[in-house]
Structures are given as C-alpha cells and as structure tokens.
MIMARZA-323508 format. One line per field, with one value per residue (C-alpha): residue number from 1; residue in one letter; x, y, z. Coordinates in Angstrom, 3 decimals. Layout:
BEGIN
seq = c(NUM ...)
type = c(A ...)
u = c(X ...)
v = c(Y ...)
w = c(Z ...)
***
This chain:
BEGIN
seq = c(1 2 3 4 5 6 7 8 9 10 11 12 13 14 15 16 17 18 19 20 21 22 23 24 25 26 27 28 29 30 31 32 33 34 35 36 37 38 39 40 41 42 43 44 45 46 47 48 49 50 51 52 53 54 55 56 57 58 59 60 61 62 63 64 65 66 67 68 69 70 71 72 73 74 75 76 77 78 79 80 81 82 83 84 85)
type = c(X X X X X X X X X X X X X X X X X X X X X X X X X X X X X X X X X X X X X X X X X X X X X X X X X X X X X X X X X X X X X X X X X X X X X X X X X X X X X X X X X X X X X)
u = c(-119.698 -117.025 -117.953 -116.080 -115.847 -114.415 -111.418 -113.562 -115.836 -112.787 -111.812 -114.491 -115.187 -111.646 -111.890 -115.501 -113.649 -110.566 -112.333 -114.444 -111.883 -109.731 -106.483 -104.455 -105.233 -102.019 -102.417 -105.223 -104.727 -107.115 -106.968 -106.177 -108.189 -110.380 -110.827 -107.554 -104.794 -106.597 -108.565 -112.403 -114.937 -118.774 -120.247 -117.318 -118.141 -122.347 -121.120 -119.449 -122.153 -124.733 -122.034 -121.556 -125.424 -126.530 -123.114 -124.209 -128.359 -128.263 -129.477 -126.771 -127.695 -126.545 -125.614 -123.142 -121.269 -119.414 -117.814 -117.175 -113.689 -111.774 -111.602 -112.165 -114.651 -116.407 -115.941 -117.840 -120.707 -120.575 -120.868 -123.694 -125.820 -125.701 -125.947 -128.842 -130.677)
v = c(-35.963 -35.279 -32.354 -31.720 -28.311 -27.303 -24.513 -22.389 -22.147 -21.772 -19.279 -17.249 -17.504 -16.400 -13.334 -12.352 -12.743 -10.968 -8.061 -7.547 -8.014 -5.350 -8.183 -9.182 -13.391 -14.406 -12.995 -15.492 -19.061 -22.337 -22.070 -18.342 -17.435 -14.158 -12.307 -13.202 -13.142 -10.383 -8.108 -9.124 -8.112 -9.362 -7.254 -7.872 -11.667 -10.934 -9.111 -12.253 -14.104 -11.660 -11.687 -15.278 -15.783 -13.318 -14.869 -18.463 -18.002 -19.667 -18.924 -19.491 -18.953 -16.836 -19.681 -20.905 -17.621 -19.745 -22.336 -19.518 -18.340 -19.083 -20.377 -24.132 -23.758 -20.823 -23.629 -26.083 -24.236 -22.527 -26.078 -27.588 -24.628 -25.347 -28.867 -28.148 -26.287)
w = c(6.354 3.788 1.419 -1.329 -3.142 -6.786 -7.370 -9.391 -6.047 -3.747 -5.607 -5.489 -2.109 -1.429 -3.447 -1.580 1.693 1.280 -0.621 2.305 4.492 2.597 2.098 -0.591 -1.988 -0.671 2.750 3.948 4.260 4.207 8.175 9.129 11.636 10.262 13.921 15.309 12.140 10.292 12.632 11.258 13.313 13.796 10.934 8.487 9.192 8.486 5.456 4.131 5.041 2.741 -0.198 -0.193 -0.057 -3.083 -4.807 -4.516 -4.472 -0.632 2.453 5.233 8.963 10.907 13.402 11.051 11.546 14.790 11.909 9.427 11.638 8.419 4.635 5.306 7.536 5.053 2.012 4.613 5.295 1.363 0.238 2.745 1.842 -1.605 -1.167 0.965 -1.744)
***
C-alpha cells in the first residue's frame, strides 16, 4: 500500500524529530538512519512517538517504533495512523 503524505505534514514531522533529537533541518535526511547517523536512543525514539501522537490526535504503537528508524518510515507510520483514525 502506497500512502501518500502532504509537505505541510512532512514538515512538521521533521521539525518534531529533529527538535527532539537536538539537530539542525538540514542535518536529517528522508532515509538517515536516527540510532546510527545521529546517536538517538530508545527513549528519544518513544518521545517522538508521544510528540507526534498529541501533534496529530493519533495513537501509534509502540510496535511501530521498529519502522520509525528514520523520516520515511516516521511519514509511513504518521500517515497510516491517521488514515487509520
């Protein structure tokens, strides 16, 4: 399944990750890897997962923390919540 997500989304996910993540925009990529390129560890990744859910009004589980390694795969499982919903 092919899920397509808007800039204005993208964008805000992108901001909630690299402020928790303490990096500048331009430092993470659609396919950096969060643990490996830029030192994230298991509670910075739950603490993007608790932003992005009080951001967006979803519930995400915590299972989906294994797809969430970086942007596209955030945007993926972002967008399925909110389809979900």
């Amino acid at each position: 399944m092919t899920t397509s997500i808007n800039a204005e989304r993208m964008a805000q996910i992108k901001e909630i990750v690299c402020d928790i993540l303490e990096l500048e925009e331009e430092e993470v990529t659609q396919t950096s890897l969060f643990k490996e390129e830029h030192d994230a560890d298991s509670l910075l990744a739950i603490e993007i997962l608790a932003a992005l859910e009080k951001q967006f009004g979803v519930l995400i589980d915590q299972t989906e923390l294994t797809r969430m390694v970086n942007l596209k795969g955030v945007y993926e499982v972002v967008t399925e919540a909110i389809e979900a919903s």
